[in-house]
DRENKOLBA-875683 format. One record per atom (N, C-alpha, C): residue in one letter; atom name; x, y, z. Coordinates in steps of 0.001 Angstrom, whole numbers, plus 500000, padded with zeros to 6 digits. Each point is the difference from the previous one (the first is absolute). Example, Ala and Ser with C-alpha at 12.3 -4.5 7.8 and 13.67 -1.06 7.14 Angstrom:
REM DRENKOLBA-875683
{A N {513190 494310 507800}}
{A CA {499110 501190 500000}}
{A C {500900 501200 500000}}
{S N {499650 501050 499280}}
{S CA {500820 501190 500060}}
{S C {499230 501090 500730}}
END
This chain:
REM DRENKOLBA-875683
{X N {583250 514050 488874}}
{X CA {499280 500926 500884}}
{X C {498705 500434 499333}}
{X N {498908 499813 500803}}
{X CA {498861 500674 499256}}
{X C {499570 501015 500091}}
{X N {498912 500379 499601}}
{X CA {499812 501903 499963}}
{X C {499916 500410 501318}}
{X N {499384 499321 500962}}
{X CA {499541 500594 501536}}
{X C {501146 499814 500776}}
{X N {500975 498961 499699}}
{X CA {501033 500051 500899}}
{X C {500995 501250 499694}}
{X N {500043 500141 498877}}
{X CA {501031 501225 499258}}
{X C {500246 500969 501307}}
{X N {498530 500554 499988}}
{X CA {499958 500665 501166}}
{X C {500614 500314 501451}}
{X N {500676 498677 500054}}
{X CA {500035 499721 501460}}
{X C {501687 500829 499922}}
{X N {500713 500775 499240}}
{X CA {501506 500463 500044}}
{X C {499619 501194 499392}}
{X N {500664 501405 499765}}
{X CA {499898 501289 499532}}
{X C {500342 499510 498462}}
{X N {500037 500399 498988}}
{X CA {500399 500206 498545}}
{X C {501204 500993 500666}}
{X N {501272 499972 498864}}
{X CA {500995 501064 499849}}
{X C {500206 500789 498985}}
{X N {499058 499144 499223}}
{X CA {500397 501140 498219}}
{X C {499291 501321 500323}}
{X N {501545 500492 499354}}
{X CA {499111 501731 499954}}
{X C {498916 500845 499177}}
{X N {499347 500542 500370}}
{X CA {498993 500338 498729}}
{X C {500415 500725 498792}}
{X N {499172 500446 499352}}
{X CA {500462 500233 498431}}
{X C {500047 501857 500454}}
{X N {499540 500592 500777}}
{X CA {499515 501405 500104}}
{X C {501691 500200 500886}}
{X N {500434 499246 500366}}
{X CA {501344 500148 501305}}
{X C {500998 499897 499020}}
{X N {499739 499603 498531}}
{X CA {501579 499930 499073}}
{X C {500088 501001 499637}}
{X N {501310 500691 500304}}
{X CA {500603 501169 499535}}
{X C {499602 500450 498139}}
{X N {500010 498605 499548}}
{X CA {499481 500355 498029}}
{X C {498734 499517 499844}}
{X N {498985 499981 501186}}
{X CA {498684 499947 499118}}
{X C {499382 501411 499399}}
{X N {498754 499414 499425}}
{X CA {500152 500751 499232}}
{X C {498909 501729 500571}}
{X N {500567 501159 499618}}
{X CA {499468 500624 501132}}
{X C {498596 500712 499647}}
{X N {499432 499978 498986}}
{X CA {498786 500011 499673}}
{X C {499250 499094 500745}}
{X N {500152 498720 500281}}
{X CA {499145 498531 500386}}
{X C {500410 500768 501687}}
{X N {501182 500337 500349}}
{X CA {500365 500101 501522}}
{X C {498833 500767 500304}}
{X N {499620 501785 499043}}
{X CA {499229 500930 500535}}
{X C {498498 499306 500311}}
{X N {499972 499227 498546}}
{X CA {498811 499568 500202}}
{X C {499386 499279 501341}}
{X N {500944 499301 500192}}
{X CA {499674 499296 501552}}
{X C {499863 500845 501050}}
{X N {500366 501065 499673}}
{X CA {500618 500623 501253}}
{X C {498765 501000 500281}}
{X N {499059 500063 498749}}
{X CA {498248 500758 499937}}
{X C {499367 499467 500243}}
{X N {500260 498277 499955}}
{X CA {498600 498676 500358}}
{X C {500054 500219 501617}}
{X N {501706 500384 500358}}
{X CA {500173 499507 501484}}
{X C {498761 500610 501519}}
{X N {499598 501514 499088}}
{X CA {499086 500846 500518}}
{X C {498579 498830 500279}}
{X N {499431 499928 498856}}
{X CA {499005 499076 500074}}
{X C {500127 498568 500769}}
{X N {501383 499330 499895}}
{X CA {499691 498933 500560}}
{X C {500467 500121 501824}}
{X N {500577 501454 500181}}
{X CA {500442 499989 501663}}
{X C {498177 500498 500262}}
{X N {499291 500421 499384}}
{X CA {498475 500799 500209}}
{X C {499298 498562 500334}}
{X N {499768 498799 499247}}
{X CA {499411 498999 499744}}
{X C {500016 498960 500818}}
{X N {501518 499788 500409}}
{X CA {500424 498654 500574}}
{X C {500620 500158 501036}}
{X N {501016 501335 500228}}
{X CA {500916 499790 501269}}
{X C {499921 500215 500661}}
{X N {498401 500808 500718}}
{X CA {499147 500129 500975}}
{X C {501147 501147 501005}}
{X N {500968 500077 499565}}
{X CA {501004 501157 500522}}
{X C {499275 500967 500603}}
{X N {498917 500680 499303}}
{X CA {499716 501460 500882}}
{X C {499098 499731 501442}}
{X N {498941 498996 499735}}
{X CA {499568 499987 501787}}
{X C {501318 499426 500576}}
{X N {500981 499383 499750}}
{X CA {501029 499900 500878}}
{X C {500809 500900 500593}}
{X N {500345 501141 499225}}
{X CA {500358 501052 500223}}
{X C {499430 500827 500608}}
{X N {498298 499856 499737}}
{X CA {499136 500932 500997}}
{X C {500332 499623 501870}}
{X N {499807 499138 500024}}
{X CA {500403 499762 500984}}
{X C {501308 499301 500804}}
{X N {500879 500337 499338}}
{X CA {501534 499598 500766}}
{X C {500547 501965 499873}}
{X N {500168 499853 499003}}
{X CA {501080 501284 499817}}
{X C {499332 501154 499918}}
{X N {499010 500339 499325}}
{X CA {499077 501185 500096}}
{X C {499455 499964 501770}}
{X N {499580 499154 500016}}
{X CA {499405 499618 501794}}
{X C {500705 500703 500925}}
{X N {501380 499811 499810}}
{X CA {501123 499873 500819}}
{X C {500492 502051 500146}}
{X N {499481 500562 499055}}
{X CA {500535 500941 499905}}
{X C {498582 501662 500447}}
{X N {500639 500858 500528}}
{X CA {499274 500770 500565}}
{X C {500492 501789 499685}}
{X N {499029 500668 500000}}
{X CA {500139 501587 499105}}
{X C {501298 500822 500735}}
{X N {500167 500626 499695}}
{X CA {501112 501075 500790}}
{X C {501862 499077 500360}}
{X N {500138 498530 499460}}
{X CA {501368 499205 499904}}
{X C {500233 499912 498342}}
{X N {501479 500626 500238}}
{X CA {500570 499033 498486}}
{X C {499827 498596 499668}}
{X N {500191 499708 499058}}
{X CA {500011 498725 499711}}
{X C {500711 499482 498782}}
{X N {501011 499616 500507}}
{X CA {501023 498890 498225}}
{X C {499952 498800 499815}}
{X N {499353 499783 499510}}
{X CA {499767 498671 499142}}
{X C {500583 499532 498773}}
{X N {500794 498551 500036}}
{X CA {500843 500091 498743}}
{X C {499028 497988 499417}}
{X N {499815 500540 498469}}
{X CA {499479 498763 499565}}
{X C {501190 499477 499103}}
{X N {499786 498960 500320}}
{X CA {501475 499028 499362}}
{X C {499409 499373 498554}}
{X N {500496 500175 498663}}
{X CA {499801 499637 498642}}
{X C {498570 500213 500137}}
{X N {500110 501516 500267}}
{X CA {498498 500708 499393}}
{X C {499477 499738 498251}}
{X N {500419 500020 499260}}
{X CA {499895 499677 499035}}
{X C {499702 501136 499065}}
{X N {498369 499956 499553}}
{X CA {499189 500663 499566}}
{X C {499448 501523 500489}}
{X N {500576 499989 501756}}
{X CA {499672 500556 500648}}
{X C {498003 500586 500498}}
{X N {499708 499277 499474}}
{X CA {498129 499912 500317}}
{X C {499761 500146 501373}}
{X N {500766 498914 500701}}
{X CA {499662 499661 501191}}
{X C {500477 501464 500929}}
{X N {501343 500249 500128}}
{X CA {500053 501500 500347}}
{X C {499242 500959 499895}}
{X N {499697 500038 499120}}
{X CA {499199 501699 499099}}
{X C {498776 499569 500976}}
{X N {499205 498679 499940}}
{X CA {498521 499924 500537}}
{X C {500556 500281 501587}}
{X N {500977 499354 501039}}
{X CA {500089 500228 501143}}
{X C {499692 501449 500316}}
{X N {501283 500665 499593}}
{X CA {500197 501992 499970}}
{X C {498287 500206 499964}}
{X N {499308 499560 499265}}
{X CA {498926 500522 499301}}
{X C {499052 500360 501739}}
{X N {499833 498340 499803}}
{X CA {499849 499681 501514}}
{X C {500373 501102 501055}}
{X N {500913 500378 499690}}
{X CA {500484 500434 501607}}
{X C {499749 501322 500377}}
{X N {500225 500123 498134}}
{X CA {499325 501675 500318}}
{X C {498615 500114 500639}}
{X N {499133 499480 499242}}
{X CA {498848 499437 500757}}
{X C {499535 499913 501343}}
{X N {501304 499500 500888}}
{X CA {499767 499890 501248}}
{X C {500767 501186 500513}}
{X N {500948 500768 499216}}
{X CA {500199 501133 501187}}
{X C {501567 499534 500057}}
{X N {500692 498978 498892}}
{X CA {501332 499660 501083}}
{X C {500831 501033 499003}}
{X N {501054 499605 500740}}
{X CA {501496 500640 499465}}
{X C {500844 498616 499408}}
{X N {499687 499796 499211}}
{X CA {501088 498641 499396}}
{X C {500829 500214 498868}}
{X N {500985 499542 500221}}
{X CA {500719 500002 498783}}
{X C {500783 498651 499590}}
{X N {499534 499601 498947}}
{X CA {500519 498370 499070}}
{X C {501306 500014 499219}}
{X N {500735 499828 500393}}
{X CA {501475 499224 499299}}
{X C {499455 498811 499160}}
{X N {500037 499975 498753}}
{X CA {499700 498845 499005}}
{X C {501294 499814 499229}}
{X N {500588 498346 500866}}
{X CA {501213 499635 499013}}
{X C {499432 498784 499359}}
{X N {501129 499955 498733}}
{X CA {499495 498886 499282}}
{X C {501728 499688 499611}}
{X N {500381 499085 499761}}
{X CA {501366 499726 499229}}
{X C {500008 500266 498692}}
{X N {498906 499885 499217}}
{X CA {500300 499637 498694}}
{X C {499814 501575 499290}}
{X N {500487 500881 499334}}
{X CA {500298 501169 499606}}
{X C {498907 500202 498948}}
{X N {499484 499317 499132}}
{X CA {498659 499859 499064}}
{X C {499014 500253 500876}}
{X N {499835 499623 500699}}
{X CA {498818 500036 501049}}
{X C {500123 501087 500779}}
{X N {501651 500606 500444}}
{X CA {499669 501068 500547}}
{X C {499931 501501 499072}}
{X N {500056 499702 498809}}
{X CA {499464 501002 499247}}
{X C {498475 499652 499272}}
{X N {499595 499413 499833}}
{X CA {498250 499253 500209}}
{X C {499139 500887 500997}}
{X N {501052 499697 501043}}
{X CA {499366 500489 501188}}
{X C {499438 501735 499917}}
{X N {501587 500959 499679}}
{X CA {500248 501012 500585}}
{X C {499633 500824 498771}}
{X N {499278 499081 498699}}
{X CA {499511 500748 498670}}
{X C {498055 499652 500250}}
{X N {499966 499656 501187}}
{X CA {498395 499752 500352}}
{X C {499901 501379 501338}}
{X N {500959 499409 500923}}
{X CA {499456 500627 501386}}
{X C {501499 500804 500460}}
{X N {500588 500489 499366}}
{X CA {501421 500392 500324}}
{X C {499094 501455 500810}}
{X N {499153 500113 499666}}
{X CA {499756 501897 500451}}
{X C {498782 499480 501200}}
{X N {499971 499135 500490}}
{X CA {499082 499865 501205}}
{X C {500909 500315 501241}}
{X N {498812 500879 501130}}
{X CA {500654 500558 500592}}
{X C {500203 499225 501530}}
{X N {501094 499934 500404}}
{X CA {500189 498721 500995}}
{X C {500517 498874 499411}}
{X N {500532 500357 498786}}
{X CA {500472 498135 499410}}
{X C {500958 500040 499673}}
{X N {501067 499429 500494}}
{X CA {501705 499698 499398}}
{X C {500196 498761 499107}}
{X N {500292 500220 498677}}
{X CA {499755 498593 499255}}
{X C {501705 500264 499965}}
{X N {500528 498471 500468}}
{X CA {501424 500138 499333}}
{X C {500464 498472 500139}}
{X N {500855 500094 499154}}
{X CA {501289 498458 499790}}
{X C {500389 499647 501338}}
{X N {499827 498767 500296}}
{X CA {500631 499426 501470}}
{X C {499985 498589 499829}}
{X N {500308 499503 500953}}
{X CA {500625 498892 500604}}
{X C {499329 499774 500976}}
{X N {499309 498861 500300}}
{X CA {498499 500186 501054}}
{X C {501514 498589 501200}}
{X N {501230 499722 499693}}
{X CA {500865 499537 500455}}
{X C {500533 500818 500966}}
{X N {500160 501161 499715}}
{X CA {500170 501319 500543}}
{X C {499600 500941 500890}}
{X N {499131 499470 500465}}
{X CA {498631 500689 501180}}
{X C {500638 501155 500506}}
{X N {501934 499767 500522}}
{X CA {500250 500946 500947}}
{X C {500219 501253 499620}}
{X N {500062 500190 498379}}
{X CA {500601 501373 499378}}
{X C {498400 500620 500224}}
{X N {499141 499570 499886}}
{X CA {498531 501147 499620}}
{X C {499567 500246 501360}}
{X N {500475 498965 501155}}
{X CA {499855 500468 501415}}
{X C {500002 501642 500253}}
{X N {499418 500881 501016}}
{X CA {498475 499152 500869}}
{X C {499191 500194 499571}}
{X N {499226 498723 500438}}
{X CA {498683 499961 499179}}
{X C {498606 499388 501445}}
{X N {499154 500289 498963}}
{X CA {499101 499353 501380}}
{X C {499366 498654 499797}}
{X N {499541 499810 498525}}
{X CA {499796 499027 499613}}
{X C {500226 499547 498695}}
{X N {499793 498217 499738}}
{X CA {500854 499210 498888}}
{X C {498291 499591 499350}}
{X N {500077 500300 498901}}
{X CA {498984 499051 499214}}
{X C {500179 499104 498834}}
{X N {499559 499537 499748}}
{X CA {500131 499326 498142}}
{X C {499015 498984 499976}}
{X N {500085 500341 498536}}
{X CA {498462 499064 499297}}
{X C {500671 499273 498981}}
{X N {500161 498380 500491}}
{X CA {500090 499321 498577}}
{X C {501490 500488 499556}}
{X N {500779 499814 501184}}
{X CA {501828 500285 499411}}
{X C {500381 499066 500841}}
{X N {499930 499458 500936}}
{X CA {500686 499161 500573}}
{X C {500150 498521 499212}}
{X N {499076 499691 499477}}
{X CA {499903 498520 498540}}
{X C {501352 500620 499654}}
{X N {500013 500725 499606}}
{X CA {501265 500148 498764}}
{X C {500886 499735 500465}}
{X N {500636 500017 501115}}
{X CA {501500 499865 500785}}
{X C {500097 498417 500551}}
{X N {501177 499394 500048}}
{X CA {500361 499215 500279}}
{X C {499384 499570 501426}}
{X N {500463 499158 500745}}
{X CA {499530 499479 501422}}
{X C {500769 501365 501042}}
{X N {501093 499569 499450}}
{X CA {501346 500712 500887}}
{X C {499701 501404 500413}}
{X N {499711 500393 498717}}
{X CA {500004 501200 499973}}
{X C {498483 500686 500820}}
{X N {498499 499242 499465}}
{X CA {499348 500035 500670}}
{X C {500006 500179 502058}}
{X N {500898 499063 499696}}
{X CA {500010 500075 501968}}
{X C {500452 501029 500212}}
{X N {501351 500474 499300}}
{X CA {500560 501277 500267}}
{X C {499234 501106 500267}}
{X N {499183 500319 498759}}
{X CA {499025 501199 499749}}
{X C {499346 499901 500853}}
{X N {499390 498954 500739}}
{X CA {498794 500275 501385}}
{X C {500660 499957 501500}}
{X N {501103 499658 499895}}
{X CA {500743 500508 500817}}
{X C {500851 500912 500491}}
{X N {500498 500580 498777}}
{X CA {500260 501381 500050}}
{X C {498794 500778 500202}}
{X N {499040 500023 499093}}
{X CA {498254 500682 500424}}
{X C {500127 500585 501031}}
{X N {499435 498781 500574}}
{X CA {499883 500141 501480}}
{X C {501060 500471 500765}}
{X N {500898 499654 499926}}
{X CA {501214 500929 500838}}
{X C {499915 501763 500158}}
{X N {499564 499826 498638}}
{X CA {500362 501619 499656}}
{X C {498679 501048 499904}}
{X N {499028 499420 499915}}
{X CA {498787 500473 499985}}
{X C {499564 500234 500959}}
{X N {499795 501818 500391}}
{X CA {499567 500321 501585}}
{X C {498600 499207 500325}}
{X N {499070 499797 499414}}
{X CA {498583 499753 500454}}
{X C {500040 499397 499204}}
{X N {499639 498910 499249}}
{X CA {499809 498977 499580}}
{X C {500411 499376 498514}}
{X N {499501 498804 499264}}
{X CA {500113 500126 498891}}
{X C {498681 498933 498841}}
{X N {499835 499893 499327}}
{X CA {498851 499346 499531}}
{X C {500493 499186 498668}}
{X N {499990 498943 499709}}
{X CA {500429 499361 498251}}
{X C {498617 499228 499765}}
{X N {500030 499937 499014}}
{X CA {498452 499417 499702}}
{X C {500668 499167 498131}}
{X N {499700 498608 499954}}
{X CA {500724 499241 498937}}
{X C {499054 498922 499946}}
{X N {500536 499318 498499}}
{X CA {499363 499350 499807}}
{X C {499813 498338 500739}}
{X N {498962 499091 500203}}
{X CA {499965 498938 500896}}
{X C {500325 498456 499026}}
{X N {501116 499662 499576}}
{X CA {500412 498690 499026}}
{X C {498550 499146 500232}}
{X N {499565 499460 499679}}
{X CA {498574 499708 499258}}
{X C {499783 499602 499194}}
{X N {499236 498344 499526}}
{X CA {499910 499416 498692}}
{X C {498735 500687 499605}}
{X N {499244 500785 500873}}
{X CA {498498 500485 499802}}
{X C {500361 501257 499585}}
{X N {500629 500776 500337}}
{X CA {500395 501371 499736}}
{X C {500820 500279 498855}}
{X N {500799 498372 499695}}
{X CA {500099 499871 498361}}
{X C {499063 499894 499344}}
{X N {499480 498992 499958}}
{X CA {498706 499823 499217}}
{X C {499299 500973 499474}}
{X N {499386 501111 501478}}
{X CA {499149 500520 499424}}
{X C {500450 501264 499405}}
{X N {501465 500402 499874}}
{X CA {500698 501126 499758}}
{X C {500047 499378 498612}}
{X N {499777 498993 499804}}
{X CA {500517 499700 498478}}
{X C {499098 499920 499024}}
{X N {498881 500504 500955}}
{X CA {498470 499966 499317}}
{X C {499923 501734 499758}}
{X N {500010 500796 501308}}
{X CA {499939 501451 499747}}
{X C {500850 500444 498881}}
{X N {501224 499242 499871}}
{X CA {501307 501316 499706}}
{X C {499641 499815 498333}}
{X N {499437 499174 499503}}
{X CA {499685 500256 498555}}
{X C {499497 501045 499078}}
{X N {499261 501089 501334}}
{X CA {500111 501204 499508}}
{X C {500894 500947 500156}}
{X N {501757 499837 500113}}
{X CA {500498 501070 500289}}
{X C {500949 499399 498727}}
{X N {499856 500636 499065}}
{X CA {500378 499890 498098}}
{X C {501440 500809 500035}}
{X N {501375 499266 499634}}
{X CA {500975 500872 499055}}
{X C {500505 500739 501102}}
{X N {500164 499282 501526}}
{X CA {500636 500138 500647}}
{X C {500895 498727 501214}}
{X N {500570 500348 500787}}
{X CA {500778 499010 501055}}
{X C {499067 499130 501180}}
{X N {498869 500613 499581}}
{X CA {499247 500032 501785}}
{X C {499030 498687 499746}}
{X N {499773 499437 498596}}
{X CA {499473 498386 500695}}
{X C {501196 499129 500413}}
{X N {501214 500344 499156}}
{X CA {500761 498451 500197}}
{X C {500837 500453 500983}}
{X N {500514 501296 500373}}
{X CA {500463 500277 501502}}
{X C {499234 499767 501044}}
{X N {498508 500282 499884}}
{X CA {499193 500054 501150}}
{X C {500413 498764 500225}}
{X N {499464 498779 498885}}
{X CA {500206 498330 500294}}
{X C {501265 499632 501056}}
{X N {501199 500593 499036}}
{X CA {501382 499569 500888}}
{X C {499804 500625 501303}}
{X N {499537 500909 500042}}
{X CA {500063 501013 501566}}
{X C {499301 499404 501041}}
{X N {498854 499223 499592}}
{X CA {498906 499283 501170}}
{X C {501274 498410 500234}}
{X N {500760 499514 498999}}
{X CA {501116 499223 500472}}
{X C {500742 500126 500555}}
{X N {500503 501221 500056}}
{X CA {500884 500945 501100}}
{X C {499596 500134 501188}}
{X N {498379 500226 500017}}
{X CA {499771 500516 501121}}
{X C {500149 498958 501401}}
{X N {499498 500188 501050}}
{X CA {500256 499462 501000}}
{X C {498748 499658 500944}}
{X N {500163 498881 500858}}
{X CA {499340 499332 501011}}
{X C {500414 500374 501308}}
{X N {499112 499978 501450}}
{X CA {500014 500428 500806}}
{X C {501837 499120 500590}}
{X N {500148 499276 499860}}
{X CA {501536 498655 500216}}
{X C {500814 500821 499677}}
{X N {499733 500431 499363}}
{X CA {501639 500809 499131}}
{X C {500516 501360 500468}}
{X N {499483 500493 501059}}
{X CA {500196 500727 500939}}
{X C {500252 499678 501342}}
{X N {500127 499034 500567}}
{X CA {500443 499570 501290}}
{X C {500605 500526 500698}}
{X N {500717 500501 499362}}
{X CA {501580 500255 500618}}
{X C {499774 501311 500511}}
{X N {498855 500667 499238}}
{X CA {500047 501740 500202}}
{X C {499022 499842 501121}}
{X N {500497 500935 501155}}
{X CA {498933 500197 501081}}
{X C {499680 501192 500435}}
{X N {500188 500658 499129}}
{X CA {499590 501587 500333}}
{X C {498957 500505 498968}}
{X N {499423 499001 499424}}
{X CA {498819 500005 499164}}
{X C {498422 499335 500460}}
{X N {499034 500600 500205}}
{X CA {498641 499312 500086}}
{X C {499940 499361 498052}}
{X N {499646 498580 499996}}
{X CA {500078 499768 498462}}
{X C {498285 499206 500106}}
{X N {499578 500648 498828}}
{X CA {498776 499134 500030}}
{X C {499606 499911 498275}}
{X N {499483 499003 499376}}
{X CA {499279 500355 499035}}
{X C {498561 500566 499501}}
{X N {500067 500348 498960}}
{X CA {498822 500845 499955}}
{X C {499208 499801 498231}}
{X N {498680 500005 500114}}
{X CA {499513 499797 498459}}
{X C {499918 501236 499515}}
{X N {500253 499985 498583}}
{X CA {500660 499078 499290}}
{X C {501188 499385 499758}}
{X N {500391 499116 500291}}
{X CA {501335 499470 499990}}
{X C {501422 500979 500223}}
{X N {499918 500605 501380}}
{X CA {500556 500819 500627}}
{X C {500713 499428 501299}}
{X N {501565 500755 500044}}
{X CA {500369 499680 501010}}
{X C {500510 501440 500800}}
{X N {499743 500050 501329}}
{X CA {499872 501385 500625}}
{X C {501118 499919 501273}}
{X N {501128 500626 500176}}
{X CA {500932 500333 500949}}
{X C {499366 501104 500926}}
{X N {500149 499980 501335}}
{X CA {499950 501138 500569}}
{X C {500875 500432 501489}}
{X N {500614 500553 499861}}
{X CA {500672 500887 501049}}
{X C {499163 499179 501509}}
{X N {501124 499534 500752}}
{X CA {499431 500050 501151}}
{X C {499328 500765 500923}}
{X N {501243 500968 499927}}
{X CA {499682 501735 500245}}
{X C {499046 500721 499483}}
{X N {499943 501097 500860}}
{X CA {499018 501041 499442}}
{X C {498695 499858 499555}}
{X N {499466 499844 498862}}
{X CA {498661 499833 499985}}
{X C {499508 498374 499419}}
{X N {500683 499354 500536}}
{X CA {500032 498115 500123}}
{X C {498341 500136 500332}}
{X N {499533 500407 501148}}
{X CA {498706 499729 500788}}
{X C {498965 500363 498899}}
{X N {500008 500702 499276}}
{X CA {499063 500773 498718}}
{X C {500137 498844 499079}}
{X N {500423 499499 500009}}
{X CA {500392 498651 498689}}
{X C {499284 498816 500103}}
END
């Protein structure tokens, strides 16, 4: 098999940041690049400007739960956002992995509107109701199976919509990730990023799901969106 065909199937190895004994100095470290590289590359916030911020209006609650928030960046900037506009939101940030959810809650534990806690993004129905599902760059990590699950539960359970935004499998988006990531030193995030763009996924590999608008997006981005609700803004 040569390098461009590789491509053509997901990778299954798990990354080095997902083993229960790496090491957790190198974990934090990744977990400070992750700020800079969701700012740089994952083009996440105009997406958000207009699906989920779009979608939402002054004087309504609003629960929003992000699935393997991580670092929690992406939360803290939404809230930031919203205050901004006048909303009432409040973010449920689960992550599975317990390092990360103390990472998290020793950065942003005292932000106001933010629930950082241990979950099971398998689980959608215990954190129910909610209004909407997000995640950045967690769906790579999970199996196929499980993947379908999570966007199908999503959507089931999510009053107004939901948004995933991941990476697009790509011999170019290897390449050139393997050119950037040389500056992120004495942490997980070049040779995970590498495995993670192998993980990631092509517009095919979603077929099956039809309660998603799926499109890709540069940089080597792949974007889910809710049929529902604010689909037309997308």
């Amino acid at each position: 098999m040569n390098f461009f065909s590789s491509f053509h199937h997901r990778a299954t190895d798990a990354e080095l940041m997902d083993q229960p004994d790496c090491d957790e100095d190198q974990l934090f470290r990744t977990l400070d690049q992750f700020h800079g590289i969701n700012v740089l590359f994952s083009r996440v916030r105009p997406l958000l400007r207009r699906t989920l911020l779009a979608e939402m209006t002054p004087g309504e609650p609003y629960h929003l739960i992000d699935l393997g928030a991580g670092a929690c960046d992406i939360p803290v900037w939404m809230l930031h956002q919203a205050r901004k506009r006048g909303l009432d939101l409040r973010i449920t940030a689960i992550d599975a992995d317990p390092r990360v959810v103390r990472y998290a809650k020793e950065r942003y534990g005292n932000v106001e509107g933010l629930d950082i806690v241990e979950g099971d993004a398998l689980n959608l129905e215990a954190l129910a109701p909610f209004d909407f599902v997000f995640a950045n760059h967690f769906l790579h990590h999970l199996p196929t199976q499980a993947v379908e699950q999570v966007l199908r539960e999503s959507s089931r359970l999510a009053r107004r919509g939901c948004v995933f935004s991941d990476l697009k499998r790509s011999p170019w988006s290897y390449l050139a990730f393997s050119l950037v990531a040389r500056v992120y030193r004495d942490s997980y995030a070049r040779e995970d990023g590498l495995l993670s763009i192998r993980k990631g996924f092509r517009k095919e590999d979603f077929q099956s799901i039809k309660e998603f608008q799926i499109r890709s997006a540069i940089p080597g981005r792949m974007q889910l969106i809710s049929r529902t609700g604010f689909a037309h803004n997308s």
